[in-house]
C-alpha positions as CSV (number, residue, x, y, z in Angstrom):
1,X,-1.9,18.2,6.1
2,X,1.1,17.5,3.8
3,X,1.9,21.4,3.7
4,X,2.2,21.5,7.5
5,X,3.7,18.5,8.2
6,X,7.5,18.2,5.8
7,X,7.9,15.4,7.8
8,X,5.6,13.1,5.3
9,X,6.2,12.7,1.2
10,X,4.2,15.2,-1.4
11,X,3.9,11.1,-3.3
12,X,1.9,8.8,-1.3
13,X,2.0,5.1,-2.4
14,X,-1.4,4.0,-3.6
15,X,-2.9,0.7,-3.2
16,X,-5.5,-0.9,-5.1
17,X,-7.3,-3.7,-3.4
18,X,-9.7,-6.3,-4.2
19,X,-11.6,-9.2,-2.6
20,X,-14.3,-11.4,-4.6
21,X,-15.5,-15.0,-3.8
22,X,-15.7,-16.4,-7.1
23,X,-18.0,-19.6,-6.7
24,X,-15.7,-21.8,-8.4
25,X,-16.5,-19.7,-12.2
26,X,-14.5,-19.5,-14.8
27,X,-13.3,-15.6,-15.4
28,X,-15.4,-12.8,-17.1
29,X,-13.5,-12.1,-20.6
30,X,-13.7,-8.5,-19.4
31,X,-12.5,-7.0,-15.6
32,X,-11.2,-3.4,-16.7
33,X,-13.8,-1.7,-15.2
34,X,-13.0,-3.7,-12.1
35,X,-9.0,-3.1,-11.7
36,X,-11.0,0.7,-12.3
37,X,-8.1,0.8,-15.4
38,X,-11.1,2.2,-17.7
39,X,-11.1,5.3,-15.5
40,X,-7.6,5.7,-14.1
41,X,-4.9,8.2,-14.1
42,X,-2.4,5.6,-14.5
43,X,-1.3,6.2,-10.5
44,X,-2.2,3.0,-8.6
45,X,1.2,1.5,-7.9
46,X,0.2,-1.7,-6.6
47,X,-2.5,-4.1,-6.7
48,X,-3.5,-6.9,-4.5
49,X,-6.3,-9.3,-5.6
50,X,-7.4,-12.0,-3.0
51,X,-10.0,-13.9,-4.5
52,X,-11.9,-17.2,-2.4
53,X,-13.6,-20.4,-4.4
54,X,-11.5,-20.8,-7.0
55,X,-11.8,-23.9,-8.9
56,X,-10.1,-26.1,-6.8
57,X,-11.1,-29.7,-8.4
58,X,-8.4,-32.3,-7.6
59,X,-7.8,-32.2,-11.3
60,X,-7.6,-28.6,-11.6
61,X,-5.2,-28.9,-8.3
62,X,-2.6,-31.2,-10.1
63,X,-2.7,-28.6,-13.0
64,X,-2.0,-25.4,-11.1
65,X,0.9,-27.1,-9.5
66,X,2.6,-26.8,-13.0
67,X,1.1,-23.8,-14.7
68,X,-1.1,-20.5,-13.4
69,X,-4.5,-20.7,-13.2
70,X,-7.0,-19.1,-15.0
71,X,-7.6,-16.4,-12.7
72,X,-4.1,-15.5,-12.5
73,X,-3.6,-15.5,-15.8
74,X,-6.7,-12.9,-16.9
75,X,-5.7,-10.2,-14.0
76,X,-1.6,-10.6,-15.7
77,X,-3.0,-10.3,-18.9
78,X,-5.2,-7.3,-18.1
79,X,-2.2,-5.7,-15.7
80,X,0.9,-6.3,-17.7
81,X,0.1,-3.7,-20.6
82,X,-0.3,-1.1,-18.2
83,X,3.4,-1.9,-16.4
84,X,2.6,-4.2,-13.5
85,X,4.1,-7.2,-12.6
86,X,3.4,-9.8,-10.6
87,X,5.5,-9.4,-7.2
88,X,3.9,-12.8,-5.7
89,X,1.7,-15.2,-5.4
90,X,0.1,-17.8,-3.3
91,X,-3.0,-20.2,-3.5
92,X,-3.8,-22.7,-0.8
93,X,-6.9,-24.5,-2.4
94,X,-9.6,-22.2,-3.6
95,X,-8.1,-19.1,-1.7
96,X,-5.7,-16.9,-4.1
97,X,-3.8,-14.3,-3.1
98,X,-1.9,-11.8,-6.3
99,X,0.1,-9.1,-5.5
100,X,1.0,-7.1,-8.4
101,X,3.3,-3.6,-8.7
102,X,4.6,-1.3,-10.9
103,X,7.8,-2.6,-12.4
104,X,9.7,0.1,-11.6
105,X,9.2,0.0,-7.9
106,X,10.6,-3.5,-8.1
107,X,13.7,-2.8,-5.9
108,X,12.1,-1.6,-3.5
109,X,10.2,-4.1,-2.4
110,X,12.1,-6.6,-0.3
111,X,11.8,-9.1,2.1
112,X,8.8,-10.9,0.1
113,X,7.5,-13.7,2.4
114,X,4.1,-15.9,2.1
115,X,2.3,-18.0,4.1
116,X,-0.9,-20.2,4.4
117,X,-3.1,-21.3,7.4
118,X,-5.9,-24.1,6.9
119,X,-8.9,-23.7,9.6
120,X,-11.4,-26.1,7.4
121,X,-11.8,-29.2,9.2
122,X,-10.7,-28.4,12.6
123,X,-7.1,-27.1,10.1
124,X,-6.6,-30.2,8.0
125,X,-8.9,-28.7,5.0
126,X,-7.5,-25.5,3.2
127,X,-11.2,-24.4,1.8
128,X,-11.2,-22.0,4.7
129,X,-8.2,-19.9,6.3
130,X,-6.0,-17.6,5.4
131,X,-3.7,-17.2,2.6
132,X,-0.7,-14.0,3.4
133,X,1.7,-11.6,1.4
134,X,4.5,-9.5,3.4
135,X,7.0,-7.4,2.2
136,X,8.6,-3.8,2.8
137,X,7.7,-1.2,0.5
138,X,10.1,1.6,0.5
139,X,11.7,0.4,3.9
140,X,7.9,0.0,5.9
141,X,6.2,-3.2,6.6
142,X,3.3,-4.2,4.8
143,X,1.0,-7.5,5.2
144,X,-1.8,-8.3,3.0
145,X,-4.1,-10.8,4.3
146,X,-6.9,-12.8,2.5
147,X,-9.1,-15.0,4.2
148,X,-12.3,-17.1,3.8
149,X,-13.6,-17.6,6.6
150,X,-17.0,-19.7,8.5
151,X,-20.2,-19.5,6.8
152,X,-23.9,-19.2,8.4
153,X,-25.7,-16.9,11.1
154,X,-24.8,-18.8,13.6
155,X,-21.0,-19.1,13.2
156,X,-19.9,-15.5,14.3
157,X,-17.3,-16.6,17.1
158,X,-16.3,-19.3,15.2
159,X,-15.2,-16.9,12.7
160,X,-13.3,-14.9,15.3
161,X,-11.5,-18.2,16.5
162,X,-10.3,-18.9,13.3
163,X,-8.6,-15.6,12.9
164,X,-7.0,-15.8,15.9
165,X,-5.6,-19.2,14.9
166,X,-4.6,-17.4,11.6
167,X,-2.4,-14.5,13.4
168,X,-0.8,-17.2,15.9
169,X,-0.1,-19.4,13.2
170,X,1.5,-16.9,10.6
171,X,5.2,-16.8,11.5
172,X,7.6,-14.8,8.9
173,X,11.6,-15.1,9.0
174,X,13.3,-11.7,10.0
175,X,14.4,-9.6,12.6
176,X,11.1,-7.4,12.4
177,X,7.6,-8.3,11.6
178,X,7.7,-11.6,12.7
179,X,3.8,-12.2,12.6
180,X,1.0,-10.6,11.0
181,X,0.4,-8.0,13.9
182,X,3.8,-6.7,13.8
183,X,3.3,-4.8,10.7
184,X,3.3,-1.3,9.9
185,X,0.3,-1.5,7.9
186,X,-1.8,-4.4,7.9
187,X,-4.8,-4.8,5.2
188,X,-7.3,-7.8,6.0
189,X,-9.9,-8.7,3.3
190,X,-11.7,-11.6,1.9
191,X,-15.0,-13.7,2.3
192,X,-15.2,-13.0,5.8
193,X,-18.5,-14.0,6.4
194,X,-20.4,-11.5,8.6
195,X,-23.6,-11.4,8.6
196,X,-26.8,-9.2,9.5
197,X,-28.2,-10.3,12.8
198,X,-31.9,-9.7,14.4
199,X,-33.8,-8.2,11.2
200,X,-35.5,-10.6,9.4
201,X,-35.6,-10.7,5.1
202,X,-38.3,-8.0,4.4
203,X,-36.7,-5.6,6.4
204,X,-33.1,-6.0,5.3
205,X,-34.3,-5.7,1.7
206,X,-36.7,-2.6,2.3
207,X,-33.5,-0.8,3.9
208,X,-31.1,-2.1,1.0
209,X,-34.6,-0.6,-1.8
210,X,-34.2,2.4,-0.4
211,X,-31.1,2.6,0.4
212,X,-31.3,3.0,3.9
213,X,-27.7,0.9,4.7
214,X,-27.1,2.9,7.8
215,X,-30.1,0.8,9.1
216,X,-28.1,-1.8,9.2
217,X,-24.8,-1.4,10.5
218,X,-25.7,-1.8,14.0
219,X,-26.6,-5.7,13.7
220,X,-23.7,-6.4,11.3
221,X,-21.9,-8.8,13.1
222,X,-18.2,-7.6,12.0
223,X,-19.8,-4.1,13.5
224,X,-20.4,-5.6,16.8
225,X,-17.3,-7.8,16.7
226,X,-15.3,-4.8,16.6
227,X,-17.1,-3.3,19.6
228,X,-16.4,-6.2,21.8
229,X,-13.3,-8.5,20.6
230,X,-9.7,-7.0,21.8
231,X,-8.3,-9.0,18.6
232,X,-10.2,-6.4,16.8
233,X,-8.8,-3.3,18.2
234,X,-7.3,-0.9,16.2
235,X,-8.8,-2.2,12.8
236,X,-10.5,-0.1,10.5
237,X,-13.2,-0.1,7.9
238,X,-15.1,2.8,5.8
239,X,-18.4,2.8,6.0
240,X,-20.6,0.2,3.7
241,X,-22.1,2.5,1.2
242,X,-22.9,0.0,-0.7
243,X,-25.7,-2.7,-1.1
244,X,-24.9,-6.0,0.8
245,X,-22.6,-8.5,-1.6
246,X,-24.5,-11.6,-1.0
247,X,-26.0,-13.8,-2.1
248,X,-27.6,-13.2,-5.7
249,X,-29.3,-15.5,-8.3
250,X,-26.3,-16.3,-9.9
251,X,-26.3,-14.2,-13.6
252,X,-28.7,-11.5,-12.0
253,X,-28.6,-8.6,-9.4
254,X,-31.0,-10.5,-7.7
255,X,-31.0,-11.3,-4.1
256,X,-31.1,-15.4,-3.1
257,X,-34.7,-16.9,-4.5
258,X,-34.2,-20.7,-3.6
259,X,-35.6,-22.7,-1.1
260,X,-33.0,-21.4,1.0
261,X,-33.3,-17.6,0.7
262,X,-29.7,-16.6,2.4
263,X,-30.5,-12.9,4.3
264,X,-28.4,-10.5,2.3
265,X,-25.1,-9.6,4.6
266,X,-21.9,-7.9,4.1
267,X,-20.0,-10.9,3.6
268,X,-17.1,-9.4,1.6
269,X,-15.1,-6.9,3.6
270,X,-11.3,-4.6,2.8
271,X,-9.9,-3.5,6.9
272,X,-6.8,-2.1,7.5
273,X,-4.7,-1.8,10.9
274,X,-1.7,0.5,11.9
275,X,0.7,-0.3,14.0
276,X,0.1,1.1,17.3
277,X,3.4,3.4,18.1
278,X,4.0,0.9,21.6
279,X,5.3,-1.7,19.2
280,X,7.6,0.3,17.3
281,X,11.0,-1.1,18.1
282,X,13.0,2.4,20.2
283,X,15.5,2.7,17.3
284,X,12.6,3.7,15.3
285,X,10.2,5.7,17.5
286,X,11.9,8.4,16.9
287,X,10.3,8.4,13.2
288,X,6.8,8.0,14.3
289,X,4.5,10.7,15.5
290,X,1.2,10.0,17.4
291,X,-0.2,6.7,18.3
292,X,0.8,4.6,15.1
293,X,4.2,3.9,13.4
294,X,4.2,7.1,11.6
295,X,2.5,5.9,8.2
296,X,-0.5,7.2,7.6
297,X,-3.4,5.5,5.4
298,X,-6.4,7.3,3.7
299,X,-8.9,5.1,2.0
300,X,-10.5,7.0,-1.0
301,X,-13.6,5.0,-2.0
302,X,-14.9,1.4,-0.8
303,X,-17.5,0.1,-3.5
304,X,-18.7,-3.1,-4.7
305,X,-19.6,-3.6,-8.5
306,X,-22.5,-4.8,-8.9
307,X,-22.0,-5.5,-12.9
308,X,-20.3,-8.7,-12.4
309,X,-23.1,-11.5,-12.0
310,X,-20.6,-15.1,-12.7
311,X,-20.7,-15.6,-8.8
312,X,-23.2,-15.2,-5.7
313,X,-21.1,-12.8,-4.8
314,X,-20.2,-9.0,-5.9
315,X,-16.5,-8.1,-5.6
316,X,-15.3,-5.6,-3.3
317,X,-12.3,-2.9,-3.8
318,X,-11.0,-0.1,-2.3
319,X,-8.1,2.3,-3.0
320,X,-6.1,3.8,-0.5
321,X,-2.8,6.1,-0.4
322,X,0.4,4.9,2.2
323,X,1.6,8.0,3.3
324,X,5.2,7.0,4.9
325,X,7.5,9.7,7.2
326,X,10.7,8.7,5.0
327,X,11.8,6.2,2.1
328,X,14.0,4.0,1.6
329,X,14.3,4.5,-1.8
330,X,18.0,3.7,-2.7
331,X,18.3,0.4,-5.0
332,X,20.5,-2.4,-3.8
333,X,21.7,-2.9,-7.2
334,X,21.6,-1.0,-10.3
335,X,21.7,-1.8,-13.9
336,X,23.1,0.6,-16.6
337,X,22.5,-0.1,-19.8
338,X,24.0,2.5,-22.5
339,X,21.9,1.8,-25.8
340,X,18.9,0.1,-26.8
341,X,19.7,-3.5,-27.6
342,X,19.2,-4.3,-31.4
343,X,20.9,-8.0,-31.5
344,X,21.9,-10.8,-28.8
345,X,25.7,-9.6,-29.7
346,X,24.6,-6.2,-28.2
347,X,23.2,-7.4,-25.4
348,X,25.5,-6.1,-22.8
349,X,24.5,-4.7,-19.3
350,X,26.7,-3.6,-16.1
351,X,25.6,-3.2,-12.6
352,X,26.8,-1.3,-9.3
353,X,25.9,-2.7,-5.5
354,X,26.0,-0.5,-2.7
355,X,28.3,-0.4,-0.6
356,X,28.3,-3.3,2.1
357,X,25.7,-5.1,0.0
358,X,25.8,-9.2,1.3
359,X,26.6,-10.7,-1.9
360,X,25.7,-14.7,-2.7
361,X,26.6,-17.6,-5.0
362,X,22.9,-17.5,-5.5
363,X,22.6,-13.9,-6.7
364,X,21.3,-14.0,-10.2
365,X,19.8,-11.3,-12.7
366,X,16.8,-11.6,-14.7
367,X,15.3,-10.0,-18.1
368,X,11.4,-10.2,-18.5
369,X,9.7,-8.8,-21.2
370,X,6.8,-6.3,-19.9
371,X,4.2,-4.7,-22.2
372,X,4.0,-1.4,-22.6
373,X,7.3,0.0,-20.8
């Protein structure tokens, strides 16, 4: 497709994405095979975990308001020798959102907004909403949104209600993009609750023994959501290839054996949405080609991993490639620095602007240390 078509870059962008409800556990000493660093080509340039349950404690709270939490500080320490950074961040109770990038494509990633939406508690309780990261990358806009939403069978349109309050609610600053929809690319992941309607127990477990998922599908409630609610349209998903991610015996690869004996579902889901081409502002039409804004996105495996047994929930990831129709891919500012720097007497750096760049009293320049670069 890339040989007939000039229009689009030979070097997609590629996205690594995550979503795991942690039940409020402390982090495995090992997530490599996870981040899938124990069997990459070194090529992912970005990677977005949104993780829901994190130890949220009032105590834990106060302490997170000072220093990173234990979960953020095991994915930093596991991405930084490799040569990501952490781009942003935001946690609204037990819902935690990290987007992390190769340090080189730094500049080129602008515009970084967050925001938060509580929908526990009729909105007054953050355990449930939505927790957001926007940005361009190379000149395209990009929104990553985690949520955690409604629990139970019974609690599908409630679920759909509190998305819709989540896209009202999110408002970013700008000229473009100005809510979550607005996007170029939008990725929505997280505990979303979903679950398998009609079949009872034996027969969702028979089809998940014999792996029979396709059984399934049809009563999955984020399925039949997507056939029906307009708020839905236009959002995608690969197909679930793999075993429902809830609930286990916590510590096994067992499905629930209490007294309660939840029906496995498909609770933990990675969509994406592109931005249909009659929202594309006229100055940029021109760019786009077909229904969407012109940026394409290919997903290249959905999977859960089922060797992580802290939570009663498996994590989810997916990798895609962002195929854009051009890049902005000219630094605002550069720094040239002529020799290594052996002593602090040495430690001399220049830097150009473009031209027309709007400078500020509150520019500033940074030096961060990052492993293996």
């Amino acid at each position: 497709e890339q040989g007939t078509n000039p229009q689009f870059l030979p070097f997609p962008d590629r996205v690594h994405i995550i979503t795991w409800n942690v039940g409020s556990a402390v982090p495995p000493d090992d997530i490599t095979s996870l981040l899938g660093l124990n069997v990459s080509d070194g090529n992912t340039d970005m990677y977005i975990v949104g993780l829901q349950e994190v130890n949220s404690m009032i105590n834990k709270r106060l302490k997170d308001a000072f220093f990173t939490d234990q979960w953020s500080e095991v994915f930093m320490d596991t991405l930084s020798p490799f040569g990501y950074v952490l781009v942003t961040s935001e946690r609204m109770q037990g819902i935690l959102l990290l987007v992390f990038a190769k340090y080189y494509h730094l500049p080129f990633l602008r515009g970084v907004q967050t925001e938060t939406t509580r929908t526990g508690l009729g909105g007054y309780w953050g355990n449930k909403g939505g927790v957001s990261a926007r940005m361009t990358i190379f000149g395209h806009s990009v929104c990553f949104l985690n949520c955690h939403l409604p629990a139970h069978m019974e609690n599908s349109e409630q679920r759909m209600d509190d998305f819709e309050s989540i896209l009202q609610q999110q408002q970013f600053q700008g000229q473009t993009a100005t809510n979550v929809l607005h996007h170029d690319v939008v990725f929505w992941f997280g505990d979303l609750n979903f679950r398998i309607e009609d079949y009872d127990i034996p027969f969702v477990k028979n089809a998940i023994d014999n792996n029979k998922f396709p059984q399934l599908w049809e009563k999955d409630q984020l399925n039949m959501a997507k056939e029906s609610e307009q708020l839905l349209e236009g959002f995608l998903e690969g197909p679930l290839k793999f075993p429902p991610t809830y609930k286990f015996d916590v510590g096994t690869n067992t499905y629930d054996t209490s007294g309660k004996k939840r029906k496995p579902a498909w609770t933990d889901r990675i969509l994406w949405r592109l931005r249909p081409a009659s929202q594309i502002p006229p100055m940029k039409r021109g760019l786009a080609s077909g229904l969407t804004s012109g940026t394409r996105v290919a997903q290249h495996f959905y999977r859960s991993h089922m060797e992580y047994t802290i939570s009663d929930h498996k994590p989810v990831s997916s990798i895609f490639t962002l195929q854009f129709p051009y890049k902005v891919d000219v630094p605002w500012v550069t720094l040239m620095v002529e020799d290594e720097w052996t002593s602090v007497s040495d430690a001399t750096a220049r830097f150009k602007v473009v031209p027309n760049f709007s400078r500020s009293s509150w520019d500033w320049i940074g030096l961060y240390k990052v492993s293996g670069c």
